[in-house]
C-alpha positions as CSV (number, residue, x, y, z in Angstrom):
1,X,15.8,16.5,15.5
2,X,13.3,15.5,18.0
3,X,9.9,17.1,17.6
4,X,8.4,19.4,20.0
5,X,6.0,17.7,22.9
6,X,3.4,20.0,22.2
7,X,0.4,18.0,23.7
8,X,2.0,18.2,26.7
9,X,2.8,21.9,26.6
10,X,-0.5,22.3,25.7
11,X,-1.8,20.2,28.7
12,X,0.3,22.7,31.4
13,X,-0.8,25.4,29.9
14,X,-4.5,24.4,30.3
15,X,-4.0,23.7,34.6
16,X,-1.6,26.8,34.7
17,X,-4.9,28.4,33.3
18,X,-7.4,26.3,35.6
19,X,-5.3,27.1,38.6
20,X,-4.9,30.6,38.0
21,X,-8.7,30.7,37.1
22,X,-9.7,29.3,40.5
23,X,-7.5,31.7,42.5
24,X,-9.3,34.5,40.7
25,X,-12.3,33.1,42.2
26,X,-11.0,32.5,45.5
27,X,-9.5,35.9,45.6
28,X,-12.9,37.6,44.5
29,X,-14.6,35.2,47.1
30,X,-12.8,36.4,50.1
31,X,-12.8,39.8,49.2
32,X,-16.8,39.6,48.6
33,X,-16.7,37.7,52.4
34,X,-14.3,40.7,53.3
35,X,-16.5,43.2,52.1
36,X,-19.6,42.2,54.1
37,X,-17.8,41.4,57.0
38,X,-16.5,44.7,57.6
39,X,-20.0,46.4,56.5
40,X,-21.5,44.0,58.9
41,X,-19.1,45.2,61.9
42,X,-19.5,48.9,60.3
43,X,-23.6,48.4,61.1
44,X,-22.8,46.7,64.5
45,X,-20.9,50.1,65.8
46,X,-23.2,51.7,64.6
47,X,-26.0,50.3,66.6
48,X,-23.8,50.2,69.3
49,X,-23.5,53.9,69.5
50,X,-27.0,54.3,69.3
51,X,-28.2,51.8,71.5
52,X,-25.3,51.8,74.3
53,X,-27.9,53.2,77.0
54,X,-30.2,51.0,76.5
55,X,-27.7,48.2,77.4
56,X,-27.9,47.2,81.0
57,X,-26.5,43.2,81.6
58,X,-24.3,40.7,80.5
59,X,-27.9,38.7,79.2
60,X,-28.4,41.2,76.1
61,X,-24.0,40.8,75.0
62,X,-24.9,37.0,75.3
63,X,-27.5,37.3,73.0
64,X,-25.6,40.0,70.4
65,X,-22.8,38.0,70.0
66,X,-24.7,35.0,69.7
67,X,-26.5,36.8,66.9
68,X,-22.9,37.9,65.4
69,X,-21.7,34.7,65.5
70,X,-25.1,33.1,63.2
71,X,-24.8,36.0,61.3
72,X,-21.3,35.6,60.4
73,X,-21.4,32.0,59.2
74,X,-24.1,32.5,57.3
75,X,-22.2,35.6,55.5
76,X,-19.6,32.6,55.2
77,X,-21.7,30.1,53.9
78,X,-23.0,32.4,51.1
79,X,-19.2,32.7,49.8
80,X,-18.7,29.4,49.8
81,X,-21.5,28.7,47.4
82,X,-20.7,31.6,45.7
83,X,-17.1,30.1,45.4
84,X,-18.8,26.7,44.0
85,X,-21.0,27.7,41.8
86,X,-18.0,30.5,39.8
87,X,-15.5,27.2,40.3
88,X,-18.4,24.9,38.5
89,X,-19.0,27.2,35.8
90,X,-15.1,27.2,35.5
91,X,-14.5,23.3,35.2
92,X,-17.3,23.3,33.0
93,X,-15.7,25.7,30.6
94,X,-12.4,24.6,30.9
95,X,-13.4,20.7,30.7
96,X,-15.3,21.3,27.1
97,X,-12.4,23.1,25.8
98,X,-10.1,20.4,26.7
99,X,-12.7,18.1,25.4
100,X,-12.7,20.2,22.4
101,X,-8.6,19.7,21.8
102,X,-7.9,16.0,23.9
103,X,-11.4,14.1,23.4
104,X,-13.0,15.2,20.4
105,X,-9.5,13.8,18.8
106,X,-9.0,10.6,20.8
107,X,-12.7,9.7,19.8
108,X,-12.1,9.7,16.2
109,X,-9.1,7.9,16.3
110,X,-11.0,5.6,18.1
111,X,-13.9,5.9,15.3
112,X,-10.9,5.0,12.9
113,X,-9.7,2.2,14.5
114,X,-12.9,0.4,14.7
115,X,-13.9,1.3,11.3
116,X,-10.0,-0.3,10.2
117,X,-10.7,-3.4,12.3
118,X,-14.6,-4.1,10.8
119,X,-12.4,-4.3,7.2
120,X,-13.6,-0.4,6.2
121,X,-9.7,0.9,4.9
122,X,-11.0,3.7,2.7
123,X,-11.9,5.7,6.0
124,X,-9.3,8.7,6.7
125,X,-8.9,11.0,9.5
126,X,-9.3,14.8,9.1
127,X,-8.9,16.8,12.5
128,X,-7.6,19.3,14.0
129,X,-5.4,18.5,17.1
130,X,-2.3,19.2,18.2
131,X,1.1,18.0,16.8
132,X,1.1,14.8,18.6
133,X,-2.6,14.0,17.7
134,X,-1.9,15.2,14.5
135,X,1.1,12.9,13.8
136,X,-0.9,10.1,14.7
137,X,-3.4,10.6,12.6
138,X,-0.9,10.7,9.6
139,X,0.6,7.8,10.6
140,X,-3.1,6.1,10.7
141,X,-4.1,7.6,7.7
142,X,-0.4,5.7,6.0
143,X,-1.3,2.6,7.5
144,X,-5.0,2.7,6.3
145,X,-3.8,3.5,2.7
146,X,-1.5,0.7,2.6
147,X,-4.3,-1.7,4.3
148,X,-6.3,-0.8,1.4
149,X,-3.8,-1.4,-1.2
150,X,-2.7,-4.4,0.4
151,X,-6.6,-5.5,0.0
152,X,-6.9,-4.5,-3.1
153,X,-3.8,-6.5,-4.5
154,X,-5.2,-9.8,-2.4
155,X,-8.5,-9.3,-3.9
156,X,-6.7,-9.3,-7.0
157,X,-4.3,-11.8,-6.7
158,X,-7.2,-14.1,-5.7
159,X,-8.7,-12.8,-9.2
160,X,-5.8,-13.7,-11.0
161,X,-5.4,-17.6,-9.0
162,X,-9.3,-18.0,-10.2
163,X,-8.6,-16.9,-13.7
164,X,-5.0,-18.8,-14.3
165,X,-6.9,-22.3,-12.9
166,X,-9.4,-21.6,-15.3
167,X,-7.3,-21.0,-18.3
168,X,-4.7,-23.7,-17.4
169,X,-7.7,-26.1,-16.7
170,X,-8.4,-24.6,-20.3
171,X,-4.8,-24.9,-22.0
172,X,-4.2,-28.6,-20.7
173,X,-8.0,-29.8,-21.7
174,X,-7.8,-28.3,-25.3
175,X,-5.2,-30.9,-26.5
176,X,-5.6,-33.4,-24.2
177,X,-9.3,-33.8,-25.6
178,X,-8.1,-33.5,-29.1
179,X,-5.1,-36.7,-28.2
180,X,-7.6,-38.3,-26.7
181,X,-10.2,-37.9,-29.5
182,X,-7.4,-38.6,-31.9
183,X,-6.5,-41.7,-30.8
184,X,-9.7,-43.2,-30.2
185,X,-10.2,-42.8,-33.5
186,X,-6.7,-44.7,-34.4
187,X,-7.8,-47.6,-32.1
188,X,-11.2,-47.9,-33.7
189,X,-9.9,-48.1,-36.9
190,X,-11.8,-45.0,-38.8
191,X,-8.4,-43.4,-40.4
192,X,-6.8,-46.1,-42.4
193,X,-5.0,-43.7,-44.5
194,X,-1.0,-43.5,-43.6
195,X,-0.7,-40.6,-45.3
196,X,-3.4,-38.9,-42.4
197,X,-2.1,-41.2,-40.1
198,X,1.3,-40.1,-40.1
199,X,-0.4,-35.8,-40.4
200,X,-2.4,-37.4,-37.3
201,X,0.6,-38.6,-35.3
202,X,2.4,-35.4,-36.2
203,X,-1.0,-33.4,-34.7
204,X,-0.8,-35.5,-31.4
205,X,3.3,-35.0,-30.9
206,X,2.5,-31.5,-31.4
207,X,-0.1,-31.0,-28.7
208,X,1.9,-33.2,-27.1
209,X,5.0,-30.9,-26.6
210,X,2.2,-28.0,-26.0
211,X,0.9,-30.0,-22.8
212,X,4.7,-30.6,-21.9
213,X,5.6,-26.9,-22.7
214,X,3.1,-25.5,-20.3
215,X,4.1,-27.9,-17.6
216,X,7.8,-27.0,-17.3
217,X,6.8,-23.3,-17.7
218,X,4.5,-23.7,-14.6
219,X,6.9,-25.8,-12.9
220,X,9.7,-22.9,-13.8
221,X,7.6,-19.9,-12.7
222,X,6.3,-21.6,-9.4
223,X,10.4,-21.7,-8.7
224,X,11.2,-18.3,-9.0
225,X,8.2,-17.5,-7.0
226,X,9.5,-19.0,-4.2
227,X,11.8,-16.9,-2.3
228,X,14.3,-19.9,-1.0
229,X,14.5,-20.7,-4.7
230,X,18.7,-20.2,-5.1
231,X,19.7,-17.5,-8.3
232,X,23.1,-17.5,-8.8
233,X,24.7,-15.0,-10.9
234,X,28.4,-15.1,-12.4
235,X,30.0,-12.5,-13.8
236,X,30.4,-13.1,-17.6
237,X,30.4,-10.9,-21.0
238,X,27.0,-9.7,-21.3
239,X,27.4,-8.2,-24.9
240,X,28.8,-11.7,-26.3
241,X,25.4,-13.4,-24.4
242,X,23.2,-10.8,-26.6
243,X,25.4,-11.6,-30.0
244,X,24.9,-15.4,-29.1
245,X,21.3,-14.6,-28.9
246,X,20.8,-12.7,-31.8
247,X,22.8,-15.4,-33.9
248,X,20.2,-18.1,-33.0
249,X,17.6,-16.0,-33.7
250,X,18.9,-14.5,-36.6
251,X,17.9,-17.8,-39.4
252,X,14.5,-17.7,-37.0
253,X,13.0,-14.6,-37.8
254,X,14.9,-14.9,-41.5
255,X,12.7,-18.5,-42.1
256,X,9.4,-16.3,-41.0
257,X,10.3,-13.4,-43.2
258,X,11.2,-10.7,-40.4
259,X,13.2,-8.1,-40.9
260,X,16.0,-8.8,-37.7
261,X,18.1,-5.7,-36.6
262,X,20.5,-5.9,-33.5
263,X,23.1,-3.1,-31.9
264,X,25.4,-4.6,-29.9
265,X,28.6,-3.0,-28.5
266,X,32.2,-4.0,-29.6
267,X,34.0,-5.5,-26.9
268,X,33.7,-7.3,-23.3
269,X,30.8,-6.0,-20.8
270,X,31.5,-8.7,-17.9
271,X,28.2,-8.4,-16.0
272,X,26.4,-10.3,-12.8
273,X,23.5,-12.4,-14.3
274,X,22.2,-15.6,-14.8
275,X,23.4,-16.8,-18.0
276,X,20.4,-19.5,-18.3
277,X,17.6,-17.4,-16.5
278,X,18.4,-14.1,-18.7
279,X,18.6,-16.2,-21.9
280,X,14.8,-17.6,-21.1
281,X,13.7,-14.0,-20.7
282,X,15.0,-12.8,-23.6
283,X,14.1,-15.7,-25.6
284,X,10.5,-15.1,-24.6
285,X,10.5,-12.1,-25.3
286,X,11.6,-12.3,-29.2
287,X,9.7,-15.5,-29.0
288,X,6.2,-13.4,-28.7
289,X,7.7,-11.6,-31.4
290,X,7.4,-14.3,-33.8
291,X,3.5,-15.7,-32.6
292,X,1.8,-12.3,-32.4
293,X,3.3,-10.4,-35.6
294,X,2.6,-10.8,-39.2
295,X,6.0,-11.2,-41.6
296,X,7.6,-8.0,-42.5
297,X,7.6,-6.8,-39.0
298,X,11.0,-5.1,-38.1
299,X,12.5,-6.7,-35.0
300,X,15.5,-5.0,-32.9
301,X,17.5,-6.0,-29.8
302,X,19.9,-3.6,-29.0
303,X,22.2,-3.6,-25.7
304,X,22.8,-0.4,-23.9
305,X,25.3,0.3,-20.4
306,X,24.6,2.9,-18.3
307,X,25.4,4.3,-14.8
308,X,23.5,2.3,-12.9
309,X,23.5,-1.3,-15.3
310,X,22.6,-2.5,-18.4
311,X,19.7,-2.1,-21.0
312,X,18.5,-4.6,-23.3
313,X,15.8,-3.0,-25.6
314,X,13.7,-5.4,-27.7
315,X,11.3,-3.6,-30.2
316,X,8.9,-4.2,-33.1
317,X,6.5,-2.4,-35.3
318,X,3.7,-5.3,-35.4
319,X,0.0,-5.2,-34.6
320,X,1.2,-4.1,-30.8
321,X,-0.9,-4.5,-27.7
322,X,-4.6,-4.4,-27.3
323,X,-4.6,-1.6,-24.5
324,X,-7.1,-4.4,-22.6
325,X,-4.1,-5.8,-21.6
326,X,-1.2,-3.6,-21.4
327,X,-1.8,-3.2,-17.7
328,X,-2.0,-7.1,-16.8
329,X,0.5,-8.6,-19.8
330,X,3.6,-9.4,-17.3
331,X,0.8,-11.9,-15.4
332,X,0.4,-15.3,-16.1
333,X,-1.7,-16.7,-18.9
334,X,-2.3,-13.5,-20.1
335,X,-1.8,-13.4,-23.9
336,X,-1.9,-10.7,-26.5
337,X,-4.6,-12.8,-28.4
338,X,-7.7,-13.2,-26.4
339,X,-9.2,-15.7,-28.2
340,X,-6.8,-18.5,-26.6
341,X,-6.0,-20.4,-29.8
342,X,-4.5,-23.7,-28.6
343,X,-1.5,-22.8,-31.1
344,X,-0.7,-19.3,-29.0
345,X,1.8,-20.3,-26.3
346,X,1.3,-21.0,-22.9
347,X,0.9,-17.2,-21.8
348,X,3.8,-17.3,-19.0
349,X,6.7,-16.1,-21.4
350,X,6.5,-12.7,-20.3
351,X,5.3,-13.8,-16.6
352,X,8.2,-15.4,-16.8
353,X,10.8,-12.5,-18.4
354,X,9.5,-10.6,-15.6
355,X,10.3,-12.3,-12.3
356,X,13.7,-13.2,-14.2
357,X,14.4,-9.6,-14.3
358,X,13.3,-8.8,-10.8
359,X,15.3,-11.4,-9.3
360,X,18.1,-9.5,-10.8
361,X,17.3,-6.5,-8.6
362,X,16.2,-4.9,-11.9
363,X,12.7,-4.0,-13.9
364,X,10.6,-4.6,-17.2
365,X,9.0,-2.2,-18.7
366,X,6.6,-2.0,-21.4
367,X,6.1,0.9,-23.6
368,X,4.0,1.1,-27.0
369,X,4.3,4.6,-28.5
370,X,4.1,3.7,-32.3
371,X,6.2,0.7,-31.9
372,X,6.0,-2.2,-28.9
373,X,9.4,-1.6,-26.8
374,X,10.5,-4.0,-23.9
375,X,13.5,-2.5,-21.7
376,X,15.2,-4.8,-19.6
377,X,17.2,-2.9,-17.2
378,X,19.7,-5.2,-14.7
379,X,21.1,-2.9,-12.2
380,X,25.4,-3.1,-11.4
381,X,24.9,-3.7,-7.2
382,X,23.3,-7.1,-7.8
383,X,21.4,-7.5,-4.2
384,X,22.1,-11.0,-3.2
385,X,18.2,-12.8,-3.1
């Protein structure tokens, strides 16, 4: 339905106003000018009557109507300023009222804008105008709260870019300095045991695989980042993916003395996904299971359908998440242990998980009410990406 044009009802009934204003004034002008014209000529008889005898050549009429005439304009003249002066104090009115409902508006708008170009995006409007004017200044105040978000995420993402070059500068100089010092120490000859050879060789393949680790992880993030990265999804039995996955893992958490529960539905759930992709998220995911809780932790995956997609729910009762990072733990390099033991992963597992899901169409969420619970939700209308 289209809206009402309001502003420019408003606008005609402001000159119907002005208009009939100044024939008021016109009107009362020429009925003052009426009014002393006719007392004038009422005087005039008058004196005529009076002074009729007295009159006794054409020189004296001359001079009367020459009188009359003089007379006359200047009654004339006097309505015309009269007829200025009420049609002055009428545009004045009427133009600060106007000013009051057009200007007064437009000017803060125009405040706004300037305020929105100099970078200030917390400003908001707060008028009163009509429903035009006031429709634009909703609109403005939407496009200054986005602005503002969309400065408070770049200011953040720069943030972030600052902190993950610091901690990868961090993660690849850790083991590179302790290779390096390691075999320094080989080629110089101070560690002639093999026994602490062979521990040392093991130490250096070790941090090693850590350095190589965090590379492909970097290199696989930066290509789902990138939006002309291809996905490809096939439809394939979701629920036998998940028993797959919990048979791997199964011996895993057995060997580190966790207690590994799964619920997985009986049959075929043929599905859209990315059979490689979706086993790296999930794999992360139990993976940080493993690093950041002691044995006896209880670990469960469990595969749900819905309306709308599929659920996988990963849960344990370990130490949980510090609340210092519950907000920020799907970013990069973010890791549950903040004293960035060399030993702790490369922090992009659930970075990771997370744009994984997404380019599914679907979401991660993290919730940690007693127990730390990851829902991975994949929706059935997989949007092409």
């Amino acid at each position: 339905m289209k809206s009402p044009n309001r502003l420019q009802r408003l606008l005609i009934i402001t000159y119907i106003y002005f208009f009939f204003t100044i024939a008021i004034i016109a009107a009362f002008s020429f009925f003052v000018l009426n009014k002393q014209i006719l007392h004038y000529f009422a005087d005039i008889a008058h004196e005529n009557d009076t002074v009729q005898s007295y009159k006794t050549d054409n020189t004296m009429d001359d001079q009367d109507n020459e009188n009359n005439e003089q007379i006359f304009y200047k009654m004339l003249l006097q309505t015309l300023l009269l007829f200025l002066s009420l049609l002055t104090v009428a545009v004045y009115i009427f133009g600060k009222w106007t000013s009051s409902r057009l200007t007064t508006p437009l000017r803060s708008i125009a405040d706004g804008i300037r305020d929105i170009a100099r970078g200030q995006y917390n400003k908001r409007l707060n008028l009163k105008a009509s429903y035009e004017l006031a429709q634009i200044q909703d609109d403005f105040n939407v496009m200054a709260k986005q602005l503002e978000r969309m400065e408070k995420e770049k200011k953040r993402l720069e943030e972030n870019k600052q902190r993950m070059l610091v901690d990868l500068s961090h993660d690849l100089k850790t083991p590179m300095t302790t290779i390096r010092g390691y075999i320094e120490a080989m080629e110089l000859g101070l560690i002639n045991e093999e026994e602490r050879r062979q521990r040392i060789l093991r130490l250096i393949s070790d941090k090693a695989e850590l350095v190589s680790e965090l590379i492909d992880d970097i290199f696989e993030l930066s290509k789902l980042d990138s939006p002309n990265y291809p996905f490809n999804v096939q439809i394939a039995d979701i629920a036998e993916f998940t028993r797959e996955i919990a048979a791997e893992y199964y011996e895993v958490f057995a060997e580190k003395n966790f207690i590994f529960q799964f619920e997985i539905p009986k049959g075929e759930i043929n599905f859209s996904f990315n059979y490689t992709w979706l086993y790296r998220a999930v794999s992360n995911i139990l993976s940080n299971a493993i690093k950041y809780n002691p044995p006896g932790t209880t670990v469960r995956l469990k595969l749900f359908t819905t309306e709308k997609g599929v659920e996988i729910h990963i849960q344990d009762d370990g130490v949980g998440i510090p609340l210092a990072i519950k907000e920020n733990i799907f970013e990069a390099f973010v890791r549950r242990d903040r004293s960035r033991k060399s030993d702790g992963g490369t922090g992009l597992g659930l970075a990771i998980a997370k744009q994984v899901i997404e380019k599914h169409g679907g979401n991660i969420t993290l919730t940690t009410n007693g127990e730390t619970s990851f829902v991975l939700f994949l929706p059935k209308k997989y949007p092409p990406i």
